[in-house]
C-alpha positions as CSV (number, residue, x, y, z in Angstrom):
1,X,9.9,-10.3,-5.9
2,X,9.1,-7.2,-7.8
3,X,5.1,-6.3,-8.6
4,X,6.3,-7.6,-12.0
5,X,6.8,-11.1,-11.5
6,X,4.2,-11.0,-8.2
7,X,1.7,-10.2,-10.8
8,X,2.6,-12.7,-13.6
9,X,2.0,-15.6,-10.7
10,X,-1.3,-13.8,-9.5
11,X,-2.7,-13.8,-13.0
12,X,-3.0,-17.3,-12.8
13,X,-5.1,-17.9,-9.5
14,X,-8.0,-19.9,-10.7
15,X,-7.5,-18.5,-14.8
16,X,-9.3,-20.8,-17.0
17,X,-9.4,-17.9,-19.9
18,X,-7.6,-14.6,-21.0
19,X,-11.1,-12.9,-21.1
20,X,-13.8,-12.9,-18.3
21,X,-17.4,-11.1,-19.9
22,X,-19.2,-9.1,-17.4
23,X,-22.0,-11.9,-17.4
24,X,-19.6,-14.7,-16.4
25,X,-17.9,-12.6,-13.9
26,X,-21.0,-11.9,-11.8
27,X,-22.3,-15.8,-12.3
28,X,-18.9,-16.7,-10.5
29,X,-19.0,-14.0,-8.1
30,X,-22.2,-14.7,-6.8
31,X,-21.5,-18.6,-6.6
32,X,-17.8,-18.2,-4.5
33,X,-18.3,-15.0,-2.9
34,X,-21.8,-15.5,-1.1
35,X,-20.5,-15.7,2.4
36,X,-20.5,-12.2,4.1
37,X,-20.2,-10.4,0.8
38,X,-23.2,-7.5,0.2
39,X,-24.1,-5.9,-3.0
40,X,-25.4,-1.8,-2.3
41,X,-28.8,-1.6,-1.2
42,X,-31.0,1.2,-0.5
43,X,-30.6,2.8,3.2
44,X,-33.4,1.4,5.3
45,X,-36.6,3.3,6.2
46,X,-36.5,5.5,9.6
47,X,-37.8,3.2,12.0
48,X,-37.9,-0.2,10.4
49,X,-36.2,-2.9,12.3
50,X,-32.2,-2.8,12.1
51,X,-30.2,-6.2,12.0
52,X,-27.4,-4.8,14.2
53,X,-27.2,-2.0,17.2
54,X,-24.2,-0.9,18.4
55,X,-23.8,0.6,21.9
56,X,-21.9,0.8,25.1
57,X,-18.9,2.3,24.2
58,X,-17.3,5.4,22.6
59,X,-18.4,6.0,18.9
60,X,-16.4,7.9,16.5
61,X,-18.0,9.2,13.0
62,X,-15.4,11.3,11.8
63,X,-18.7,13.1,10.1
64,X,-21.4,15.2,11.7
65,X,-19.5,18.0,13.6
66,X,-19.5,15.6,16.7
67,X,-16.5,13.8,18.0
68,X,-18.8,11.0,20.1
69,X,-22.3,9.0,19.3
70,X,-23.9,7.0,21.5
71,X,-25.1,4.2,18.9
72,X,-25.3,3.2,15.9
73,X,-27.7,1.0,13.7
74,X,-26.7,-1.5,10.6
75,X,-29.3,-3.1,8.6
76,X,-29.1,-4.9,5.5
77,X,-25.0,-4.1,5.3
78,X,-25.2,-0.2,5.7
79,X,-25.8,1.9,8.3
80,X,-29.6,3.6,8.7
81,X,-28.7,5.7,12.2
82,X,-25.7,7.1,14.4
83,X,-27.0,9.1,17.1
84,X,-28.1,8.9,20.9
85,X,-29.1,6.1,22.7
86,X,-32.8,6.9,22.8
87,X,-32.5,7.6,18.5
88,X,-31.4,4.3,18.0
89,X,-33.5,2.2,20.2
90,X,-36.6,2.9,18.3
91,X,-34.8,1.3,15.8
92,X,-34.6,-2.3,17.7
93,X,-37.0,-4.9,16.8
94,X,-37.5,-9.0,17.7
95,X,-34.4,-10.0,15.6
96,X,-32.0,-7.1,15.9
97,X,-28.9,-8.5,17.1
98,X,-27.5,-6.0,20.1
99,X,-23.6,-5.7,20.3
100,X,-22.3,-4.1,23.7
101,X,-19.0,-2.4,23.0
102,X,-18.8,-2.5,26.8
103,X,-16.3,0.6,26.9
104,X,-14.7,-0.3,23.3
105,X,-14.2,2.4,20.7
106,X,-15.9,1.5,16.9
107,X,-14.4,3.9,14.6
108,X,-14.9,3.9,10.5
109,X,-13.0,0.6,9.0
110,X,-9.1,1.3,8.8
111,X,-8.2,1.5,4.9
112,X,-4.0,1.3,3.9
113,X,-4.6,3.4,0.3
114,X,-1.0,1.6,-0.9
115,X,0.2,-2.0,-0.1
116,X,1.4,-4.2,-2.3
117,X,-0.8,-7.6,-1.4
118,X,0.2,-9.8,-3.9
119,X,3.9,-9.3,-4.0
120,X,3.8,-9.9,0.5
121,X,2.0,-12.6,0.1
122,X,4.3,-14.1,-2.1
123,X,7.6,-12.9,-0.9
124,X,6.5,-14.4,2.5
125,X,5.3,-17.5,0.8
126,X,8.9,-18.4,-1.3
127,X,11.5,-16.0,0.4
128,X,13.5,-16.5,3.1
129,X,12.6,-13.8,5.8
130,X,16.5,-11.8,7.0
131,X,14.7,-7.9,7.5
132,X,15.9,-6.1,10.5
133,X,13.0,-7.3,12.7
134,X,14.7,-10.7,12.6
135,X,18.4,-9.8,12.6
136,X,19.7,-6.6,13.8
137,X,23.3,-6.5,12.5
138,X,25.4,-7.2,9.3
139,X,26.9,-10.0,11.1
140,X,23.9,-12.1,12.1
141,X,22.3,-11.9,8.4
142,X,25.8,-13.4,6.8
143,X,25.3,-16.2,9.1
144,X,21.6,-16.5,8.3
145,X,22.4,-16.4,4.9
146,X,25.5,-19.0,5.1
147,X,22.8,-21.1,7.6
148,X,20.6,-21.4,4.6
149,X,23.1,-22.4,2.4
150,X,24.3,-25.2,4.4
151,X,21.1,-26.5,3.7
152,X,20.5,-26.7,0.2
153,X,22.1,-29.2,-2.5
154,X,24.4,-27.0,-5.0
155,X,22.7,-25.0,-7.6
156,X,19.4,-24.5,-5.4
157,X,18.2,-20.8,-5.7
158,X,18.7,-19.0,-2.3
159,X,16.1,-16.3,-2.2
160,X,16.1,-13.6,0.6
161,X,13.8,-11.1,1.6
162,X,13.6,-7.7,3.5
163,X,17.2,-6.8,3.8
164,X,17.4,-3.1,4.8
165,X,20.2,-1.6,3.8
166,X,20.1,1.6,6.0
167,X,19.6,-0.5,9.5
168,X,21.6,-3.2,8.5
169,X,25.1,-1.8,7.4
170,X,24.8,-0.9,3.5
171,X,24.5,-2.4,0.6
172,X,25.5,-6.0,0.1
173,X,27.9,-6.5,-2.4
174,X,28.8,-9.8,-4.9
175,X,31.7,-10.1,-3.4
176,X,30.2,-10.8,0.0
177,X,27.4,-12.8,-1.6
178,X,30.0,-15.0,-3.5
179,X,31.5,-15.4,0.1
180,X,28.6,-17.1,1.3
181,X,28.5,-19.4,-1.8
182,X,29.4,-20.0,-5.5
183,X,27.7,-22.9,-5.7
184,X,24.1,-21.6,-5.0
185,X,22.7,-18.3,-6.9
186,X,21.8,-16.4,-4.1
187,X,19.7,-13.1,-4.9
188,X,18.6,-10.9,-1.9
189,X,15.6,-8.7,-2.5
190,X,15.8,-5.2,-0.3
191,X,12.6,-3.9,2.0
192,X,12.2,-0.7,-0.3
193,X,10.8,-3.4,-3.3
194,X,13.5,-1.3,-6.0
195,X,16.5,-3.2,-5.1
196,X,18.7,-6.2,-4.9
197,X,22.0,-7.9,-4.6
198,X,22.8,-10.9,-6.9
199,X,26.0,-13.3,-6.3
200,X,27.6,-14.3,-9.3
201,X,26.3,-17.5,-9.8
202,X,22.8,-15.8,-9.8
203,X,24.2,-13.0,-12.5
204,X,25.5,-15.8,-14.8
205,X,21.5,-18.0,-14.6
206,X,19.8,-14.5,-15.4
207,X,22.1,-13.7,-18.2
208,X,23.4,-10.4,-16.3
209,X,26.8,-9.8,-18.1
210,X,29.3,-6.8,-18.1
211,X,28.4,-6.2,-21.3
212,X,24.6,-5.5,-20.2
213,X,23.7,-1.9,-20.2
214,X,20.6,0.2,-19.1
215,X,16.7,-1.3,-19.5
216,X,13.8,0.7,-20.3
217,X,12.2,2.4,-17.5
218,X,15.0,2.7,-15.0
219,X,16.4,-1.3,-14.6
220,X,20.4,-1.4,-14.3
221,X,23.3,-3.2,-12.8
222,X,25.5,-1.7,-10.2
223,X,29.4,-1.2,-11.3
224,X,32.4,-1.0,-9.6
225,X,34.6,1.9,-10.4
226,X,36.1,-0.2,-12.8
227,X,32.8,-1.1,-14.7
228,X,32.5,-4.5,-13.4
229,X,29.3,-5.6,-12.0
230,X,29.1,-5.2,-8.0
231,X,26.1,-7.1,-7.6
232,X,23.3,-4.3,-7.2
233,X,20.5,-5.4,-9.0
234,X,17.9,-1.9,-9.6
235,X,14.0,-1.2,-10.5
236,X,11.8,-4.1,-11.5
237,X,13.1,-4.1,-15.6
238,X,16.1,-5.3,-14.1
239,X,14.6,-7.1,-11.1
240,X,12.2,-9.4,-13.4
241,X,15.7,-11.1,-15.2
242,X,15.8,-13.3,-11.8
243,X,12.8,-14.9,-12.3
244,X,14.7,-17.7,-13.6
245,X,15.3,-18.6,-9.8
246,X,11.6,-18.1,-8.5
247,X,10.4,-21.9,-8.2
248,X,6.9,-22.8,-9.6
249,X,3.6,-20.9,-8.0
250,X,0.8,-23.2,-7.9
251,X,-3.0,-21.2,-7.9
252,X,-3.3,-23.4,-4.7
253,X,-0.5,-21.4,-2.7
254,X,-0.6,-18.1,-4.3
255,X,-3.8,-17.8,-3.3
256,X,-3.5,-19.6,0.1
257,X,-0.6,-17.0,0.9
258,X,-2.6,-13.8,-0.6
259,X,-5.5,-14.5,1.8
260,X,-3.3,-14.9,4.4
261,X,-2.1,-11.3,4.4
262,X,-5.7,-10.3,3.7
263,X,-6.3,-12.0,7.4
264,X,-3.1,-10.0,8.9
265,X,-4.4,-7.1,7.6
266,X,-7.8,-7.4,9.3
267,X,-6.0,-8.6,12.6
268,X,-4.5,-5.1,12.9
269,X,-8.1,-3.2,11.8
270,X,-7.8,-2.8,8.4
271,X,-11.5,-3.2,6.2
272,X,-10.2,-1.8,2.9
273,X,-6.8,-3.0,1.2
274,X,-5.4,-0.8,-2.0
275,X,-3.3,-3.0,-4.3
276,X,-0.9,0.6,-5.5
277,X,-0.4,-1.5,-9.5
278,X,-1.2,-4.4,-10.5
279,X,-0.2,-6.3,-13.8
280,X,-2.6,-7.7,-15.8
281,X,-1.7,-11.6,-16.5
282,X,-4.6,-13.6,-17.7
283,X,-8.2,-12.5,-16.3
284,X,-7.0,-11.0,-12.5
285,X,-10.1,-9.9,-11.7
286,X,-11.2,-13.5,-11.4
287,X,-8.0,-14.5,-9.4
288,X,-9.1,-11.8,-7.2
289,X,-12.2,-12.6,-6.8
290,X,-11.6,-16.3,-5.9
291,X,-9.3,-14.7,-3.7
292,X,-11.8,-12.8,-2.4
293,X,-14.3,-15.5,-1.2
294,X,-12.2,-15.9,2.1
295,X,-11.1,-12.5,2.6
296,X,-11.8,-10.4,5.1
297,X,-11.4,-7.0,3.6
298,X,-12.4,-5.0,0.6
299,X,-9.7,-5.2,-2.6
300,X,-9.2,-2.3,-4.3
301,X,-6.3,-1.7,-7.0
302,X,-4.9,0.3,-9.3
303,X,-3.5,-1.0,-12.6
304,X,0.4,-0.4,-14.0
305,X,0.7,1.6,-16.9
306,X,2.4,-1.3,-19.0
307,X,-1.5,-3.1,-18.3
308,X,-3.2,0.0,-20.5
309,X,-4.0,-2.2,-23.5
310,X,-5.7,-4.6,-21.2
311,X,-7.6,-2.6,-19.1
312,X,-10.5,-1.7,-21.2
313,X,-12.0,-4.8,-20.7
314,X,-12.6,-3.5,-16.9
315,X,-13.6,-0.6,-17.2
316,X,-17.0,-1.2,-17.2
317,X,-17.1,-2.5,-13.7
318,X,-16.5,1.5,-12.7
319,X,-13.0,2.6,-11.7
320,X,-11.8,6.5,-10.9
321,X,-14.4,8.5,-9.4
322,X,-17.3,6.4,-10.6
323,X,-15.5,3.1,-8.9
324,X,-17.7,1.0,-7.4
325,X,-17.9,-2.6,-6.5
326,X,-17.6,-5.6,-9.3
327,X,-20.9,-6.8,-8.8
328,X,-21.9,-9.4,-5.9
329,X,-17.9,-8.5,-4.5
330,X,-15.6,-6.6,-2.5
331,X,-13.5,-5.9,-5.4
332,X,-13.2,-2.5,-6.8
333,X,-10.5,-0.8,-9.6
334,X,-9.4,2.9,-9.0
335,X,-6.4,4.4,-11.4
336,X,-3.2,4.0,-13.4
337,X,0.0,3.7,-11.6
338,X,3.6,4.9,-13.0
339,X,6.8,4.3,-11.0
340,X,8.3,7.5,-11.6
341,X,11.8,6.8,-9.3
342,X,13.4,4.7,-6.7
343,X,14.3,5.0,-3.0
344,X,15.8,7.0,-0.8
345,X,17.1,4.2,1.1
346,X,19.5,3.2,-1.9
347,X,19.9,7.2,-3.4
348,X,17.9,6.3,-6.6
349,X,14.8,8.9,-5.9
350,X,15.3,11.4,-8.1
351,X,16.5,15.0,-6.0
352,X,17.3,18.4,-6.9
353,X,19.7,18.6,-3.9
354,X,22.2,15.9,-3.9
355,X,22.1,13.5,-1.0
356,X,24.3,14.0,2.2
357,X,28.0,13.9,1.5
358,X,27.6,13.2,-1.8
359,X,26.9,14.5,-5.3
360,X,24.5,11.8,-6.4
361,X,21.1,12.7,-6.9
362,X,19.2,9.8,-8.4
363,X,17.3,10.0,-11.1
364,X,14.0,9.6,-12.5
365,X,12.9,6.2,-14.1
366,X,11.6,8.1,-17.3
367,X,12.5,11.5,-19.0
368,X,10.3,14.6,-18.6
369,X,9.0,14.1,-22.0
370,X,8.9,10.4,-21.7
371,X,6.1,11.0,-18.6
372,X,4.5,13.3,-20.3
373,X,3.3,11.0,-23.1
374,X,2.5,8.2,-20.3
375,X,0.1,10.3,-18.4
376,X,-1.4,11.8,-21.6
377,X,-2.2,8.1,-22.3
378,X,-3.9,7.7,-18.6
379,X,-6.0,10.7,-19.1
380,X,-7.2,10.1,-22.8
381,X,-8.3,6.8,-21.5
382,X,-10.2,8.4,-18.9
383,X,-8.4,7.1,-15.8
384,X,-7.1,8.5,-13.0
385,X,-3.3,9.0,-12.5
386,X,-0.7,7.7,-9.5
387,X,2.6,8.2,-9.8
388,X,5.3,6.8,-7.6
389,X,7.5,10.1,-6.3
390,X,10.0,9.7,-3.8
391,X,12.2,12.4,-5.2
392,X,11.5,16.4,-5.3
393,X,13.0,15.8,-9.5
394,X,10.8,13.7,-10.0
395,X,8.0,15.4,-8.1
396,X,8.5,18.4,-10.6
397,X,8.4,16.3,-14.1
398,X,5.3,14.0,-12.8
399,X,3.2,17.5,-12.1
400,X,4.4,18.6,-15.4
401,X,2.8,15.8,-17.1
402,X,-0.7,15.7,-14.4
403,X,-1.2,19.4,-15.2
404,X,-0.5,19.1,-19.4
405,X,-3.0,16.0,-19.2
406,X,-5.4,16.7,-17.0
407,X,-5.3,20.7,-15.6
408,X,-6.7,21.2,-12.3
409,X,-9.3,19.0,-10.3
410,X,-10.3,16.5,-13.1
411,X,-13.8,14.6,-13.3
412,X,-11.6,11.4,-13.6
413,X,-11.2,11.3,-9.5
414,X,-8.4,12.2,-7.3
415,X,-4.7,12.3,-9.3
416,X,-2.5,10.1,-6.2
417,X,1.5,11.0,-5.5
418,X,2.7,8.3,-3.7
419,X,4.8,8.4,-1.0
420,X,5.7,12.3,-1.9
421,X,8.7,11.7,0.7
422,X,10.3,15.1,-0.3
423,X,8.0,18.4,-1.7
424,X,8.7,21.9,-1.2
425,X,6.2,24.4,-0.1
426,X,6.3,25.7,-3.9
427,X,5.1,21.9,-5.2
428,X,2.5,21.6,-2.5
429,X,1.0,24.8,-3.5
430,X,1.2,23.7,-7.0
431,X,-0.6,20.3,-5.9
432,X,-3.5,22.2,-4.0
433,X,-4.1,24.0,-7.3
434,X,-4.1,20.7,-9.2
435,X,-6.2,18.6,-7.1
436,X,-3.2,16.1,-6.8
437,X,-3.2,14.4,-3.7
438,X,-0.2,12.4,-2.0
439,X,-0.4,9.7,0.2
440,X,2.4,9.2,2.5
441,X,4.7,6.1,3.4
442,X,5.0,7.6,7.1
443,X,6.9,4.9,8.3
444,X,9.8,6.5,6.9
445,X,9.5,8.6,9.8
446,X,9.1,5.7,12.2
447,X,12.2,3.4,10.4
448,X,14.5,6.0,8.8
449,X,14.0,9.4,10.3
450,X,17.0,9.5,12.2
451,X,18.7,8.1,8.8
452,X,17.4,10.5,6.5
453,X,18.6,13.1,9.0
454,X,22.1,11.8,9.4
455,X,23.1,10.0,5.8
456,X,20.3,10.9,3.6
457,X,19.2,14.4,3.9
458,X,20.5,16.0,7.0
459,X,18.3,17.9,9.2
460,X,17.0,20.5,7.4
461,X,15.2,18.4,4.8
462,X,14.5,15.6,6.9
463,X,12.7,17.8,8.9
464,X,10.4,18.5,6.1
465,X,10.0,14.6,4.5
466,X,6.4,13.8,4.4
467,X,4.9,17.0,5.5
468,X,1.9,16.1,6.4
469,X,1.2,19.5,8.5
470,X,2.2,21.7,5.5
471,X,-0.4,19.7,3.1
472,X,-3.0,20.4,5.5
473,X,-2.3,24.4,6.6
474,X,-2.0,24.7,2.5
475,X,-6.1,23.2,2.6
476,X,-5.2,19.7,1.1
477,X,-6.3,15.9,2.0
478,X,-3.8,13.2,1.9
479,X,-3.5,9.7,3.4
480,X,-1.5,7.4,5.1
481,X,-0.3,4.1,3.9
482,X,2.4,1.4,5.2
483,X,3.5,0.3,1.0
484,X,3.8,-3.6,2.9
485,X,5.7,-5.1,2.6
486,X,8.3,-2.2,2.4
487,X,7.3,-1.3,6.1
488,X,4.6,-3.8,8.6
489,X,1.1,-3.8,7.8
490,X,-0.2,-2.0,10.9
491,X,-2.8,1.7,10.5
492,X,-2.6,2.0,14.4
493,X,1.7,2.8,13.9
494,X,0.8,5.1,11.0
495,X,-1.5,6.9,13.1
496,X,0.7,7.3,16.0
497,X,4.1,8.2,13.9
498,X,2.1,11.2,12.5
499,X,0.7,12.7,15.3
500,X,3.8,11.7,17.4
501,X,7.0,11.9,14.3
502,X,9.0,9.8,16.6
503,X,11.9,7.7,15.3
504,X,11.8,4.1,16.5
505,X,15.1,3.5,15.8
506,X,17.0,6.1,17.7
507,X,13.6,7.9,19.8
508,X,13.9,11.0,18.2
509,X,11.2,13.5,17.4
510,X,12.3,13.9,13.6
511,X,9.6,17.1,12.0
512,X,8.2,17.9,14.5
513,X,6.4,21.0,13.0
514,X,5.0,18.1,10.5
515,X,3.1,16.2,13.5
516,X,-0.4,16.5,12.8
517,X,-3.8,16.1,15.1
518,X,-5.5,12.8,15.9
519,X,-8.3,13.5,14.1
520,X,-6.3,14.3,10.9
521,X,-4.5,11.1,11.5
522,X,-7.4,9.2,11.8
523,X,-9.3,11.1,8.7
524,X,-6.1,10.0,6.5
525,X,-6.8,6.4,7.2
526,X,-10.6,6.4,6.6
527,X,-12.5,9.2,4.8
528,X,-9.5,10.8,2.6
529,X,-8.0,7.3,2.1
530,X,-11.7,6.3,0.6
531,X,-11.3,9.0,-1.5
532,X,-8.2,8.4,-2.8
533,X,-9.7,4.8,-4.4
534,X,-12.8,6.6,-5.1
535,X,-14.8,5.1,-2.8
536,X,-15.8,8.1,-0.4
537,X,-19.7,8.0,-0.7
538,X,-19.1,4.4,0.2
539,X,-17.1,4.0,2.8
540,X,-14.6,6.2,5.4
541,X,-17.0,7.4,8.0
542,X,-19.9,6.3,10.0
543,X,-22.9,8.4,8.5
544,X,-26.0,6.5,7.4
545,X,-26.3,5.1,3.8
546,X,-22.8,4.6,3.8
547,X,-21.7,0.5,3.8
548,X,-20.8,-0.5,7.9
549,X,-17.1,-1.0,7.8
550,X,-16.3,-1.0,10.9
551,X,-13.5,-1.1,13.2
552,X,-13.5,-1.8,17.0
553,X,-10.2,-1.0,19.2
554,X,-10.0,-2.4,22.8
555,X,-9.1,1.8,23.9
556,X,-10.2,5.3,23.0
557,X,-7.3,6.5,20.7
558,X,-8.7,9.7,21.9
559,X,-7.8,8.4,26.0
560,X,-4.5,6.6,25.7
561,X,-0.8,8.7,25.0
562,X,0.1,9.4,21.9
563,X,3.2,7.2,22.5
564,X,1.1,4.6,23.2
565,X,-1.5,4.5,20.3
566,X,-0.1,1.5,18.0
567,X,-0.3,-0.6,21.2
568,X,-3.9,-0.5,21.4
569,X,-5.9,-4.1,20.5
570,X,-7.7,-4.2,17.3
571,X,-11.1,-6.5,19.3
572,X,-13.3,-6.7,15.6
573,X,-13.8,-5.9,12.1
574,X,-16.9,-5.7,10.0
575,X,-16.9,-5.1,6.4
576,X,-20.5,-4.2,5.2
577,X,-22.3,-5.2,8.2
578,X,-20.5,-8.5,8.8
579,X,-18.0,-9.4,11.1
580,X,-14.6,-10.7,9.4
581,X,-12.3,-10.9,12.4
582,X,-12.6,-11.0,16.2
C-alpha cells in the first residue's frame, strides 16, 4: 500500500469536515485525549513535592557530562531533578509515588525519526503477510500465494505484502503471478514500499496497458526486452492505479489497526513515532488525534510535498524548529518530505556508479531542475525540507536544491536526508557545511549488508553504506530509524547493528570502520532524533524541564555484549510522566 493510498484512507478516521479551526481542534482534543495526555507546564519549584521518584537502578541522561544518576524526579509530566539519591529525596512528599527500578536501566524515551505508521497499520490490516520472516525461500511463497488463492471465489483481489526481493530470489514476474492464477488479480507489494509485481488480471482492473508510458514523479511499468509489460509495478504514481483492488477502510479499522502499531511500537521502547509524509485527505490532524486518544506514544509527522496547498491551515499549531505539541495532544508536525529516488533492493536509487555487474544506475524520481523548484517551494513557505536519498545521484541534485533554497543552517530547523544509504566523504563534508542532517535506515546493514556487498555494490562501497562513523568524525548529528514497515519496528536492533555492523543474514561484520560507540547509538535514537522533528528542548534526554519520556530496559545496554543488545526486555514506557506500557 503505498503512503499514497495509506493516506487517502487515514484522512477519513473520524472526518466530519475538510477544515478543522484551531478552536474546534483543541475543544475535541481536550474531550478524547484527556487520559494520560499533558499539555507543557512550568518546571516545578526546587523542593516542592514530586508525583514520581525513580530510583534503584542505573539511570542514563545522555546530558550532564555523567554517564549514571542515581534518581530522578517527575512532577506534573516533566522532570524537576536527576541527581543522587540524597538530591532527590528532599524532593519526596505524602503523595509521591516511589518507583524502584530494582536493578533496571531508565534511559530517555526511544524515538524512530522515520516510520511509516499509517501505511503498517494498514498493510497489516488488508494484506496478506509472505516477507522473509514468514517464508524463507521462493518456493514456499508460490505455495502461500497459490494457498491463498485456493481460497477465494474468482475475481477476489489477492493482496500480498512484504515480499523481499533480495532474500527471497528476485523479482517476481507476471508470468509467475499468472501461474498462480488468472482468475484472481493478484498484486504483491515489496518490503522496500517502491515496488510491486501485478498479474495480468490485476494489470487489465487498473487499466495498466502496453501502451502506458512513464507517470510524473518516477511511476512506471517494467518491460520485457520486447516492450511488453513483465509485471513490475514502480514508485507510488504507479503504485496508487491498484487501488482499484484495496477493499473498503472503515474509520473503525483504520484506526483500530493504526493504534495497534502505536502499542507495538511502545512494546519494544519507543515514546516518540515520526510519520516520514503524510498526505493530506480531509482534516488528518483530527484522524490523528482520535487516533491518538489510545496511543501510547507521541505522533509526529512530516507532510508530502503534493499536501503544500493544504498545509497552511497547520501551520499554526508550530512545525519546523518552532514545532510544538497541537494543544491538549501528543501530536506534533515537523517538515516537507520529497521522495527523491527508489531502492537499492530493486536498482532504482539513483547512483553515480553503476550497480554490480551491471550498467544500470537508477535514476532520480525528478530532474535536477525539477527538485530545485520543489524545495524552493518548501523553503518560501517556511518549512523545513526531507528528502528521500537512497542514491549518491540523487544525493548530489537534492543538496543542490537545499543549498539554492535555503544556504547553510537555516532558522526553519534541521533539513533531514533520509536513509542517505550511499554518500561520499565529499557530500558529507558538504552536508556538515549545510546543516543537512541524515537519518539512517540501518537495517540495511542488519538485512542486506551481505547483499549490497555481493549483488549491489561490492565491498568497497558496501563498506561505506550508511556511514554513520564518517558523519560523526566530520562533527555531524544523525539518527537512526527502522522506515517500518520496510524493516521491524524495534530501536534496541538499530542500536545494536550500529555499534556491532553485523549482517543477520550471513553473520558478517559489513563496515566495520562505520560501527559507532554506544553512546552515539543511543544519542541517535533520543536527543538527535528529537532534533530532527524539532522537538529537542522537549524531549531526548533526561535533564529537568524537559517532558518525562521515559524508557525502562530489563539490562544496562552499557553491561550486556554488543551482540546481545536487541535481546534485552523493554519492562515500561512513560510518555510525559505517565506510564503507557508495562
Amino acid at each position: 500500500m503505498c503512503r499514497n493510498c495509506a493516506g487517502n484512507l487515514f484522512g477519513s478516521i473520524g472526518i466530519k469536515s475538510p477544515q478543522m479551526t484551531r478552536r474546534t481542534f483543541t475543544a475535541t482534543a481536550v474531550g478524547a485525549m484527556g487520559a494520560g495526555l499533558t499539555a507543557p507546564i512550568a518546571a516545578a519549584a526546587a523542593g516542592s513535592d514530586s508525583d514520581v521518584i525513580f530510583r534503584g537502578g542505573s539511570i542514563i541522561p545522555l546530558a550532564g557530562g555523567k554517564r549514571y544518576a542515581e534518581a530522578l524526579a517527575v512532577s506534573a509530566g516533566r522532570i524537576v531533578a536527576v541527581g543522587s539519591d540524597a538530591e532527590i529525596a528532599q524532593r519526596k512528599g505524602a503523595s509521591t509515588r516511589v518507583v524502584d527500578l530494582d536493578g533496571r536501566t531508565l534511559l530517555p524515551g526511544f524515538i524512530d525519526p522515520h516510520q511509516h505508521t499509517v501505511t503498517g497499520a494498514l498493510v497489516a490490516a488488508v494484506f496478506t503477510e509472505i516477507g522473509y520472516t514468514a517464508y524463507k525461500t521462493r518456493a514456499a511463497v508460490m505455495s502461500a500465494l497459490r494457498e491463498r488463492a485456493a481460497q477465494k471465489p474468482p475475481g477476489a483481489w489477492l493482496l500480498f505484502a512484504n515480499f523481499d526481493n533480495l532474500l527471497q530470489g528476485g523479482d517476481l514476474s507476471k508470468a509467475e503471478l499468472d501461474a498462480v492464477s488468472t482468475d484472481h488479480p493478484i498484486l504483491v507489494y515489496y518490503i522496500n514500499m517502491h515496488t510491486a509485481t501485478a498479474n495480468s488480471a490485476a494489470l487489465l482492473a487498473a487499466g495498466v496497458t502496453e501502451s502506458t508510458g512513464a507517470l510524473p514523479g518516477g511511476g512506471r511499468f517494467g518491460r520485457n526486452p520486447d516492450g511488453t509489460l513483465n509485471g513490475m509495478v514502480y514508485e507510488e504514481a504507479a503504485l496508487k492505479k491498484f487501488m482499484i483492488g484495496f477493499p473498503k477502510i472503515t474509520p473503525e479499522l483504520a484506526g483500530r489497526a493504526t493504534v495497534d502499531w502505536l502499542k507495538k511500537n511502545a512494546a519494544v521502547g519507543n515514546t516518540t513515532v515520526h510519520e516520514a509524509g503524510v498526505l493530506v485527505f480531509g482534516n488528518i490532524l483530527e484522524g490523528y488525534q482520535r487516533v491518538a486518544t489510545q496511543s501510547p506514544c507521541r505522533a509526529s509527522i512530516s507532510l508530502m510535498f503534493e499536501s503544500m496547498d493544504k498545509a497552511e491551515p497547520y501551520k499554526a499549531y508550530g512545525y519546523g524548529a518552532r514545532a510544538t505539541q497541537v494543544p491538549n495532544s501528543l501530536l506534533s508536525l515537523y517538515a516537507m518530505k520529497i521522495v527523491g529516488d527508489g531502492s537499492n533492493q530493486t536498482k532504482t536509487a539513483a547512483q553515480t556508479v553503476p550497480y554490480l555487474h551491471s550498467s544500470e544506475k537508477g535514476r532520480p524520481n525528478f530532474d535536477a531542475a525539477e527538485l530545485k523548484r520543489m524545495v524552493a517551494e518548501v523553503e518560501a513557505a517556511g518549512w523545513p525540507i526531507s528528502i528521500h536519498c537512497n542514491g549518491d545521484a540523487t544525493l548530489d541534485i537534492a543538496l543542490d536544491a537545499i543549498e539554492a533554497a535555503y544556504g547553510a543552517n537555516p532558522p526553519t530547523g534541521v533539513n533531514r536526508i533520509e536513509h542517505c544509504t550511499i554518500a561520499r566523504p565529499d557530500q558529507i563534508a558538504r552536508m556538515v557545511n549545510l546543516g543537512v542532517q541524515p537519518s539512517f535506515l540501518i537495517n540495511h546493514v542488519y538485512y542486506y549488508g551481505a547483499a549490497y556487498r555481493d549483488d549491489l555494490f561490492g565491498p568497497e562501497r558496501a563498506e561505506r553504506m550508511d556511514a554513520a562513523a564518517d558523519f560523526i568524525k566530520a562533527g555531524s548529528h544523525f539518527t537512526l530509524h527502522t522506515d517500518a514497515p520496510c524493516s521491524n519496528i524495534g530501536t534496541l536492533q538499530n542500536i545494536q547493528t550500529a555499534v556491532t555492523r553485523r549482517c543477520h543474514v550471513d553473520g558478517s561484520i559489513v563496515g566495520a570502520a562505520q560501527a559507532i560507540s554506544l553512546t552515539d547509538a543511543l544519542k541517535a535514537v533520543t536527543i538527535h532524533a528529537a532534533g530532527q522533528i524539532g522537538m529537542a528542548e522537549r524531549i531526548g534526554s533526561l535533564e529537568a524541564g524537559k517532558e518525562a519520556d521515559l524508557t525502562i530496559l530489563e539490562s544496562d545496554p552499557y553491561k550486556v555484549d554488543p551482540e546481545a543488545i536487541m535481546d534485552i526486555k523493554v519492562s515500561e514506557t512513560w510518555v510525559a510522566g505517565r506510564k503507557m506500557y508495562g
